[in-house]
PLY file of the C-alpha trace (Angstrom):
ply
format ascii 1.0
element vertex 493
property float x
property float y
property float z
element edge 492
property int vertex1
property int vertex2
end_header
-9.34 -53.32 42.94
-10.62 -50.03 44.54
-7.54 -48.31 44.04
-7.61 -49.25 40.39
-11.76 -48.29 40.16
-9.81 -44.83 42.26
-7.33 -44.51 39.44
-9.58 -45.10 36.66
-11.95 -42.31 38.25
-9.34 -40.02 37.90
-8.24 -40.45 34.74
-11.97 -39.79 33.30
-12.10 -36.92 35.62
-8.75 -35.79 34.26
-10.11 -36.30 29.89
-13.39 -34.60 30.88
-11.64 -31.42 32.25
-9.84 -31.32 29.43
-12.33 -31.67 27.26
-15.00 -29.62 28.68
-11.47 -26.60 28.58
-11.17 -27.15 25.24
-15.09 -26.50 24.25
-14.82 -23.32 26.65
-11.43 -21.29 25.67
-11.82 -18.50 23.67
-8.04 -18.08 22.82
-4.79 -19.77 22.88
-3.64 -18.02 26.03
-7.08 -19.13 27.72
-6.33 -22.33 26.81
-2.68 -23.04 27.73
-3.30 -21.38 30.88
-6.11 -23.81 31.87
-4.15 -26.91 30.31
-1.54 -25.94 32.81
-3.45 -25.79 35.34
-5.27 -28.88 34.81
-2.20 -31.06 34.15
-0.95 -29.48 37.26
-3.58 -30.77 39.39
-3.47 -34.46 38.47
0.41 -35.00 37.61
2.66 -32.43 39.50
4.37 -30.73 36.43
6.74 -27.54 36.64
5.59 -26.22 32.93
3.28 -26.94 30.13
4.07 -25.28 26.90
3.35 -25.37 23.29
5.84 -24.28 20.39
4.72 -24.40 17.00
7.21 -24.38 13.92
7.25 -21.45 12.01
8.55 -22.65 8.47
9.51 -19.32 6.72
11.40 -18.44 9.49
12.82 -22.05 10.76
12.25 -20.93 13.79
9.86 -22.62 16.79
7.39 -20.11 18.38
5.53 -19.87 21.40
1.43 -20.93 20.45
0.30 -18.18 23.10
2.67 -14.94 21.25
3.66 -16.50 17.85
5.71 -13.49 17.64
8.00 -14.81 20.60
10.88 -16.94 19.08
12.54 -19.42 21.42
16.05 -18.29 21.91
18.74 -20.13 20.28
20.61 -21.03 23.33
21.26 -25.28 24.53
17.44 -24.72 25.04
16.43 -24.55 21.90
18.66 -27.05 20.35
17.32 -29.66 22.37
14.12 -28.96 21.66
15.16 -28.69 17.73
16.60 -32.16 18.99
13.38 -33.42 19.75
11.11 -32.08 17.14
13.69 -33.73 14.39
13.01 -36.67 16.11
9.30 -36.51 16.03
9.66 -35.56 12.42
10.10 -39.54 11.34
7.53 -40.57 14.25
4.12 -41.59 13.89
1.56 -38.81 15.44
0.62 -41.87 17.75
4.02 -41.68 19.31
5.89 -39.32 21.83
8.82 -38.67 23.39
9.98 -39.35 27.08
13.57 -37.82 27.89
15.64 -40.60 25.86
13.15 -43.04 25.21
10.45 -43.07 22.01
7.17 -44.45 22.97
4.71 -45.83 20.44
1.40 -46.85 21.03
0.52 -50.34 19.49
-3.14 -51.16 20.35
-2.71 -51.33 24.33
0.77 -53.12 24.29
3.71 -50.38 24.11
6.92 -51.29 22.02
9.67 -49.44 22.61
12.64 -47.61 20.95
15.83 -46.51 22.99
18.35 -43.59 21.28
20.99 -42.15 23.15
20.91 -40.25 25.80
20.09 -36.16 25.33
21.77 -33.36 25.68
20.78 -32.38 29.43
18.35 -34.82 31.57
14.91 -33.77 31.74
11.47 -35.46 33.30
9.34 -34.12 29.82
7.16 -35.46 27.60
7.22 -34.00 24.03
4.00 -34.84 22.00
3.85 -34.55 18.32
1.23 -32.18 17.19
0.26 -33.00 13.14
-1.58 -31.11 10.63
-2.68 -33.61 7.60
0.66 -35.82 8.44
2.57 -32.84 8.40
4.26 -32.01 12.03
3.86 -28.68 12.88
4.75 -28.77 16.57
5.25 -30.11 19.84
3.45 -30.20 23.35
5.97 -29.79 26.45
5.10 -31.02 29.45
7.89 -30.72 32.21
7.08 -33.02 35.31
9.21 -32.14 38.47
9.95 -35.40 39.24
10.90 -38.68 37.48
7.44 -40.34 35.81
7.32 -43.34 38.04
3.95 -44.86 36.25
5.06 -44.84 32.82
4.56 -48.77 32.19
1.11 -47.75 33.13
-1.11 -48.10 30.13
-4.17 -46.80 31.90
-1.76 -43.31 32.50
-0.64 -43.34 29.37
-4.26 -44.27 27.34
-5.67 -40.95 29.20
-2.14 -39.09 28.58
-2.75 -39.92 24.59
-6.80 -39.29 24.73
-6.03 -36.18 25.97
-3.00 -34.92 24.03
-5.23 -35.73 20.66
-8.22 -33.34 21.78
-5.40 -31.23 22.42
-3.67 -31.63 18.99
-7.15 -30.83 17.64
-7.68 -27.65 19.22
-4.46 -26.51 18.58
-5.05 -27.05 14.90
-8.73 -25.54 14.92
-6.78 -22.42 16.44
-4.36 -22.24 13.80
-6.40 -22.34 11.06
-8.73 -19.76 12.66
-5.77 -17.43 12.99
-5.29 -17.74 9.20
-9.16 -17.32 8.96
-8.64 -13.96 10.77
-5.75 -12.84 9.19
-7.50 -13.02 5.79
-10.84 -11.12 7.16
-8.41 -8.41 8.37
-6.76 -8.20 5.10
-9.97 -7.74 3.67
-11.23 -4.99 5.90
-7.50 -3.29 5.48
-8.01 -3.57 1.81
-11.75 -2.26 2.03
-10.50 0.81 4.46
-7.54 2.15 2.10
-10.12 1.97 -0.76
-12.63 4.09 0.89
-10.07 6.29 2.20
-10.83 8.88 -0.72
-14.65 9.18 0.62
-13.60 12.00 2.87
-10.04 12.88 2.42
-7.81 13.63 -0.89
-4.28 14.92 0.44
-1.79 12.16 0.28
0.13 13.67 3.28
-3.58 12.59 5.59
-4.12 9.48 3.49
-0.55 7.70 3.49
0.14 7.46 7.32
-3.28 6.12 7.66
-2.54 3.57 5.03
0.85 3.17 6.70
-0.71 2.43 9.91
-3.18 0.27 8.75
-0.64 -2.15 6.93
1.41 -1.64 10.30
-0.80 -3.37 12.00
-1.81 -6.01 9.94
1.72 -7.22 9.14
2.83 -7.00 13.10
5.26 -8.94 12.87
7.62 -6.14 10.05
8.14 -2.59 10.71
5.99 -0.63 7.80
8.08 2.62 5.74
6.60 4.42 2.82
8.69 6.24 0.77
7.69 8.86 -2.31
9.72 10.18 -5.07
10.66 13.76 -4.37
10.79 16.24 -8.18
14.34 14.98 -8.55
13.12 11.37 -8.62
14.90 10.05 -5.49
12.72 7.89 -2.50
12.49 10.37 0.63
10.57 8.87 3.98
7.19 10.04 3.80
5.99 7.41 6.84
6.84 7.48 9.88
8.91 10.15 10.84
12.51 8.13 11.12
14.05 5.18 9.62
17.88 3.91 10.37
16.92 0.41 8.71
20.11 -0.29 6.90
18.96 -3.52 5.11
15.36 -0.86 3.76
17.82 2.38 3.16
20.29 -0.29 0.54
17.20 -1.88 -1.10
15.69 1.06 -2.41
17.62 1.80 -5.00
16.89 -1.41 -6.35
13.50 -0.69 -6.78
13.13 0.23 -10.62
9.82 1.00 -12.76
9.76 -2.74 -14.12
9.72 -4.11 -10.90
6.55 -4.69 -8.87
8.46 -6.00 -5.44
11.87 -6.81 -4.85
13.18 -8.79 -1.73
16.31 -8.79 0.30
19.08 -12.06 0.21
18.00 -12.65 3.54
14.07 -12.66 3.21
13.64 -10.65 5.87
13.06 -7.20 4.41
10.68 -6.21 0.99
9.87 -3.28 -1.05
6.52 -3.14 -2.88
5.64 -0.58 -5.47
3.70 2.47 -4.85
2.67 2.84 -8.56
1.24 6.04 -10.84
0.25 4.20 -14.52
4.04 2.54 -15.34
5.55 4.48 -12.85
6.75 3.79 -9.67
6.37 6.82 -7.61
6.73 5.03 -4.22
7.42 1.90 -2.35
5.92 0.22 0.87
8.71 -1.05 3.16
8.50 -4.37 5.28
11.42 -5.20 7.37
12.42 -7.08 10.41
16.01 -8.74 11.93
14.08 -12.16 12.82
11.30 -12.73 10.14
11.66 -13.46 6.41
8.65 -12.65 4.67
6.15 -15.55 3.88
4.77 -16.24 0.34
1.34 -15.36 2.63
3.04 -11.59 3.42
4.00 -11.40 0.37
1.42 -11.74 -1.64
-0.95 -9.47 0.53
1.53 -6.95 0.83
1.43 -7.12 -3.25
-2.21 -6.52 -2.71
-2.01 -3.97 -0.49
0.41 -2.17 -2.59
-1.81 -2.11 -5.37
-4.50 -0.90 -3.61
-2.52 1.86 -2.39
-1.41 3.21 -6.19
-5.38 2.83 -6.90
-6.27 4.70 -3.77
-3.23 7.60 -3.80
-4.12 8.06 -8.03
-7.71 8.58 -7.27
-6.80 10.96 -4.47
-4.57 13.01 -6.58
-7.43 12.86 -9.40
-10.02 14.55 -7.16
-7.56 17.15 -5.03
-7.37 18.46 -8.82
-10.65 18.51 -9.09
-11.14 20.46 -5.66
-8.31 22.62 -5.96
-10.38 25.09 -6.43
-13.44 23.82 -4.25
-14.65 26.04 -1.57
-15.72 23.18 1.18
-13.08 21.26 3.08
-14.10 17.30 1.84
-12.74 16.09 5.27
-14.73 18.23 7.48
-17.66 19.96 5.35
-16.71 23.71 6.30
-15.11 26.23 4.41
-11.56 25.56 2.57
-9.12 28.09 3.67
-8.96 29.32 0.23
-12.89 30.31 0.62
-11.87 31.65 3.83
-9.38 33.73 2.53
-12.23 34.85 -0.03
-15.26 35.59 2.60
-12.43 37.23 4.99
-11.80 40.31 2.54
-15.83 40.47 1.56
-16.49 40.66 5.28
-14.27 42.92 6.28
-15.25 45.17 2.72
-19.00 44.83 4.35
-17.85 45.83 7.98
-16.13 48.79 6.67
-18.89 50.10 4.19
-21.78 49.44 6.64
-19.85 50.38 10.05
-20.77 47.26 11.31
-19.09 45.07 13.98
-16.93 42.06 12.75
-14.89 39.49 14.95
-12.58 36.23 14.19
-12.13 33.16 16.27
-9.09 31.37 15.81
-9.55 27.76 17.46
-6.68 25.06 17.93
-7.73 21.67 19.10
-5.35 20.80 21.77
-2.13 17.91 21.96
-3.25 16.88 18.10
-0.13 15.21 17.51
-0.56 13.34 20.53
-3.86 11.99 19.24
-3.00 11.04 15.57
0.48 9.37 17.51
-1.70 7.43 20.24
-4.82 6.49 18.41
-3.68 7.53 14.96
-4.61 9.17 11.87
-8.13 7.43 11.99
-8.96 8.83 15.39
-7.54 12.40 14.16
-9.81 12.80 11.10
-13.08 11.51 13.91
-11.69 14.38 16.48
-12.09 16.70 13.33
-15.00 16.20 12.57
-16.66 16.27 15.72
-14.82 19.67 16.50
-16.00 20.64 13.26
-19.76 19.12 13.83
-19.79 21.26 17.28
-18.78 24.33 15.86
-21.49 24.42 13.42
-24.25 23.48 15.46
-22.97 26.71 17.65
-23.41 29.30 15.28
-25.38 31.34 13.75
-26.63 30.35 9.86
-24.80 33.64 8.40
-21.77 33.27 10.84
-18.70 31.57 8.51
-16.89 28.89 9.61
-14.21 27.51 7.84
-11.52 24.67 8.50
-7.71 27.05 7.92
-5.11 23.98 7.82
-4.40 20.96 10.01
-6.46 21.23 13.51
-6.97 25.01 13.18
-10.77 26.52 12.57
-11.34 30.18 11.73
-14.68 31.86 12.01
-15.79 35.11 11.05
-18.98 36.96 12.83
-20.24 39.56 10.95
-22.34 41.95 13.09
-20.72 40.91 16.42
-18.74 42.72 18.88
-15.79 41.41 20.96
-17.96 40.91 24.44
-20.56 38.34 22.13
-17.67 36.82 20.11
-15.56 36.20 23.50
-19.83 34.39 24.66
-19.71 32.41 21.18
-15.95 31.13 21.65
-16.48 29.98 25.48
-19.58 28.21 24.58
-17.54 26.50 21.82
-15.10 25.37 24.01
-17.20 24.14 27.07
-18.89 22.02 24.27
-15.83 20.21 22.88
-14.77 19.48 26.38
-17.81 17.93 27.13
-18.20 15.83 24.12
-17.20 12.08 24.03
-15.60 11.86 20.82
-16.56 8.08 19.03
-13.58 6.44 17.67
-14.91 2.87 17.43
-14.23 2.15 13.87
-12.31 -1.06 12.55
-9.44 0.81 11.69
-8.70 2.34 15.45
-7.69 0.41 18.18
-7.67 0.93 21.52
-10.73 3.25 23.33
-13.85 3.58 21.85
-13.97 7.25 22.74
-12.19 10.23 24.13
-11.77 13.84 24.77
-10.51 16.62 23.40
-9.76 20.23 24.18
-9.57 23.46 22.34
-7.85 26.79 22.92
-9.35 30.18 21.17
-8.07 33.44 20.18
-10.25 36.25 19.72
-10.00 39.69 17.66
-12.16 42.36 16.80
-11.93 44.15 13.60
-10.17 47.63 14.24
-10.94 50.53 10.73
-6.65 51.40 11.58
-6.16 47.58 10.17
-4.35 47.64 6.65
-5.50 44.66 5.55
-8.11 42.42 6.01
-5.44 39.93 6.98
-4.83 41.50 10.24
-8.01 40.32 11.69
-6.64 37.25 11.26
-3.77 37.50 12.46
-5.01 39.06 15.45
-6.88 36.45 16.41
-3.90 34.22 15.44
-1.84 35.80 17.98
-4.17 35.41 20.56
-5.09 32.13 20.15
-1.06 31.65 20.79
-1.23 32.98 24.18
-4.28 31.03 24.99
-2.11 27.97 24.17
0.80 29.64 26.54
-1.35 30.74 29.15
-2.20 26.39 29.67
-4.83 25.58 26.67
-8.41 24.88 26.68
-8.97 28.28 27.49
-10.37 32.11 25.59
-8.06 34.71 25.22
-8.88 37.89 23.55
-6.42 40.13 21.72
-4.40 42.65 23.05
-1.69 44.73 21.37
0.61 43.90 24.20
0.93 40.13 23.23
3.25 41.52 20.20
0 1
1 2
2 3
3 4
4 5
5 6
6 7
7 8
8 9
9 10
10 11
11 12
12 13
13 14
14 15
15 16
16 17
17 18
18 19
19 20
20 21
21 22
22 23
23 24
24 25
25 26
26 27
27 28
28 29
29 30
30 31
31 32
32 33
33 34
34 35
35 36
36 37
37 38
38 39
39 40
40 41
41 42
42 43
43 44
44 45
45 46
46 47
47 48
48 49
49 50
50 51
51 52
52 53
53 54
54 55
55 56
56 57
57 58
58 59
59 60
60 61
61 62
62 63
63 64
64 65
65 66
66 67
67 68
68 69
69 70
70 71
71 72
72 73
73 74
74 75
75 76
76 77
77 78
78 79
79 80
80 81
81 82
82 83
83 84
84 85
85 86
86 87
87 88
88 89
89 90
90 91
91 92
92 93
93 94
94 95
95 96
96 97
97 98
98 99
99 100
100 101
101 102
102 103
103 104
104 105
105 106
106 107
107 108
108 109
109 110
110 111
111 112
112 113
113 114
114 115
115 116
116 117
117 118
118 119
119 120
120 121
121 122
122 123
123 124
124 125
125 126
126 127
127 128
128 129
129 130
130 131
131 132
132 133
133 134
134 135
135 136
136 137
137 138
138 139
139 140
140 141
141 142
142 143
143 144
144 145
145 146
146 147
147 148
148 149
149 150
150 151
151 152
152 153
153 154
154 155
155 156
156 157
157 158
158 159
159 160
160 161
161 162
162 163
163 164
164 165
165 166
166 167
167 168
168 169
169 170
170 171
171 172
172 173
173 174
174 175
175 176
176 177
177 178
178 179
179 180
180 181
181 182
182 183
183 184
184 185
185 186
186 187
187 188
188 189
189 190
190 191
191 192
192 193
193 194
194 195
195 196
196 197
197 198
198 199
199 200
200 201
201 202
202 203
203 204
204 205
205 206
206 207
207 208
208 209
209 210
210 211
211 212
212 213
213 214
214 215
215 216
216 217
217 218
218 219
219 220
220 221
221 222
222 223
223 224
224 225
225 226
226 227
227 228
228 229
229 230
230 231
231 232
232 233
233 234
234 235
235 236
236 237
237 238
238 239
239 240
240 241
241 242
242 243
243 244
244 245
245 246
246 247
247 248
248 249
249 250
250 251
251 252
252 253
253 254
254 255
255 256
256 257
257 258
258 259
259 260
260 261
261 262
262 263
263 264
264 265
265 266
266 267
267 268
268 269
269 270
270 271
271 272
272 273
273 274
274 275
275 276
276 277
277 278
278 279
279 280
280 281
281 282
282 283
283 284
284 285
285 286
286 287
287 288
288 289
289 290
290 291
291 292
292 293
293 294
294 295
295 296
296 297
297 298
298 299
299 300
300 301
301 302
302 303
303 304
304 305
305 306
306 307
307 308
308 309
309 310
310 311
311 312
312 313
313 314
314 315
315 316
316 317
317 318
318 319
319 320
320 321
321 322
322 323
323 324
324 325
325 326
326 327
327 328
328 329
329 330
330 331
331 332
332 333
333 334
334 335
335 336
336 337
337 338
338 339
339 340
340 341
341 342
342 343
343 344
344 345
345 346
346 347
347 348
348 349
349 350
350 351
351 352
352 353
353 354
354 355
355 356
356 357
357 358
358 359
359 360
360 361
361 362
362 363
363 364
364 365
365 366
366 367
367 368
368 369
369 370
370 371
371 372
372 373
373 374
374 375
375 376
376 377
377 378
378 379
379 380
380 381
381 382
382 383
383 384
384 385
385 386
386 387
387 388
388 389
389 390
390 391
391 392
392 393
393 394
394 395
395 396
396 397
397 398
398 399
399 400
400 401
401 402
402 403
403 404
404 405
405 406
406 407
407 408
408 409
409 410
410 411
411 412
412 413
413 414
414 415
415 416
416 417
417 418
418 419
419 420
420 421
421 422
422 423
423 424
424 425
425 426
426 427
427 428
428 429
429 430
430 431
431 432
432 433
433 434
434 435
435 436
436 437
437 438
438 439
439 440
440 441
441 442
442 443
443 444
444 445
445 446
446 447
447 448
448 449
449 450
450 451
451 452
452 453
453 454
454 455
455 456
456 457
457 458
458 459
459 460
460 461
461 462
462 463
463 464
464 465
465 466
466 467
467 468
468 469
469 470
470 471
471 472
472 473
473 474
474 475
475 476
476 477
477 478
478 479
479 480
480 481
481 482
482 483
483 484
484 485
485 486
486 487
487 488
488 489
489 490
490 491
491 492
């Protein structure tokens, strides 16, 4: 009698830890991890696992990384064994090596089949969604299950594999929760993409890295039609998919998507009015696109011709602006402008003019770590700094890329060579903020910037040499190391 009041102690002890897991994990991996260890503690197992079936893919994944197929070795066609089996099984049923077990109030009846492929101390538990079996619980002891007549065992076993099948569920349907909020927020971010930027070749990697990430489980390519009407890679800088490279010419004006025999590998139109001017490129070896992917990356696709028409709509409409829309300085056409009517001024009045030339440092690196996101925030803070550091009449202006000129008027070289250390001493300092939905990873970092310095000279042809001056010095600041001042000298030519 005590050892029975012992056992049944146990067994409580053993539902409530389970149950009080459940109420407590956070994510699948949290949860897994603690069944493990729980099971571990009261039956000596070697492995607890969960695989759920993926049914556009026919393939069982691992719960904890969906993205983790199980091989297709013996392995996995005893477990496809198995989870046929528990296909025409009640969910109050499981499955014990060779033997079916099915609970009938507290009496168990039993079903013998023949003996499996490889002998194994497991118990696979059914795990349903709405009658539908969607996967299977693994539990590997190390030794043979001695107390498997034992309804008490097997009453706690089954209390506490249906909590389980629960939670598994809740997770599952919260992933899909999820995934939809992110699609929303990826549609919402290529939509307000236009806010600040209009130049497709800034806009599409951003989109392309945004739809990257949301369909993880596909690599993302964007291709646009080049003048003689043929798809050429825009995003990212390679692709050697085969199975992408043979679809595209398949992808004609009246078609809105087309799809690969396999599944595995989609176009979707890029589209200008009735035109298709590009295509967005999902492909993997493993997965076929869902009717799920599909359909967002439908959405996404149109968002993207809504997004890239507007953008082309409004770089009209600023091609002759004079402020850059990304970063609120001067275009480098304006630049171009105030350069000649400053120099004009400096000549006429025989006043002192400089240029800085600044080049924020590793840029690539950024927009290739953090992406484009975190490039257009390192921008503008660059560009934020060197505003608040000047002077109201001083002229700053954003030349192309991650390059910043600025023209002094009424400066010589010794107060320019002052202005461009305090500039760079700044952005060094400066935590750049990065925490927006679209970036992941850090919520901040730093950035550097080299500077080249000139001083206008009257023996200068053109007002371009100023320019180019500084140009060239800002070149041997990025030789001499970066993040440092270097002022011109007619030796660096």
């Amino acid at each position: 009698m005590a050892d029975m009041t012992e056992n049944c102690k146990s067994e409580l002890s053993f539902i409530w830890e389970v149950s009080n897991l459940l109420a407590s994990a956070n994510d699948s991996e949290q949860l897994v991890c603690g069944l493990k260890s729980i099971f571990s503690l009261y039956f000596s197992i070697n492995n607890f696992r969960i695989l759920i079936r993926d049914e556009s893919t026919s393939t069982l994944r691992d719960f904890v990384k969906s993205w983790i197929v199980i091989e297709k070795n013996q392995r996995q066609e005893l477990v496809e064994n198995i989870f046929n089996r528990l296909k025409r099984l009640h969910d109050n049923s499981f499955l014990l090596n060779n033997k079916i077990l099915k609970f009938d109030s507290n009496n168990l009846s039993k079903v013998f089949f023949e003996t499996l492929q490889e002998s194994q101390n497991c118990f696979y538990f059914p795990v349903f969604n709405e009658k539908k079996l969607i996967g299977v619980i693994e539990i590997n002891f190390d030794k043979v299950v001695d107390n498997v007549e034992n309804s008490q065992f097997l009453a706690a076993m089954r209390i506490a594999v249906s909590q389980i099948c629960t939670a598994i569920v809740n997770k599952i349907l919260n992933r899909h929760l999820q995934a939809k909020i992110k699609f929303q927020q990826v549609m919402k971010s290529i939509a307000k993409l236009i806010e600040n930027q209009f130049e497709l070749e800034y806009i599409l990697p951003i989109i392309g890295e945004l739809i990257d990430r949301f369909v993880c489980e596909h690599l993302i390519y964007i291709f646009i039609k080049d003048e003689n009407n043929k798809y050429k890679l825009f995003w990212p800088s390679d692709c050697q998919d085969t199975s992408v490279l043979t679809l595209l010419p398949k992808m004609t004006d009246s078609k809105s998507y087309v799809l690969s025999k396999d599944g595995n590998t989609g176009l979707f139109a890029i589209r200008n009015d009735e035109k298709t001017v590009g295509v967005i490129a999902a492909s993997s070896n493993i997965d076929k696109l869902s009717k799920t992917d599909i359909e967002y990356l439908i959405q996404l696709s149109a968002q993207t011709s809504v997004t890239t028409q507007r953008a082309n709509s409004y770089a009209q409409v600023l091609k002759y602006a004079t402020l850059d829309a990304l970063t609120g300085l001067n275009n480098r056409r304006q630049f171009e402008l105030r350069l000649k009517q400053e120099v004009a001024n400096a000549k006429r009045n025989n006043k002192p003019l400089c240029c800085i030339m600044l080049d924020i440092d590793y840029f690539k690196k950024v927009n290739d770590t953090w992406g484009h996101s975190a490039g257009d925030c390192v921008l503008k803070n660059v560009a934020k700094i060197v505003s608040n550091g000047l002077r109201e009449y001083d002229i700053a202006s954003r030349y192309g890329g991650e390059e910043f000129c600025i023209l002094l008027p009424d400066t010589n070289i010794h107060e320019a060579v002052f202005v461009a250390q305090r500039l760079r001493t700044s952005v060094e300092a400066n935590d750049i903020n990065i925490s927006d939905d679209q970036i992941l990873g850090n919520d901040t970092l730093k950035v550097t910037i080299s500077v080249g310095v000139s001083e206008f000279q009257k023996k200068y042809e053109t007002p371009e040499k100023l320019h180019q001056t500084a140009d060239i010095a800002l070149y041997e600041a990025k030789h001499r190391g970066r993040n440092c001042v270097v002022v011109y000298d007619e030796s660096f030519e």
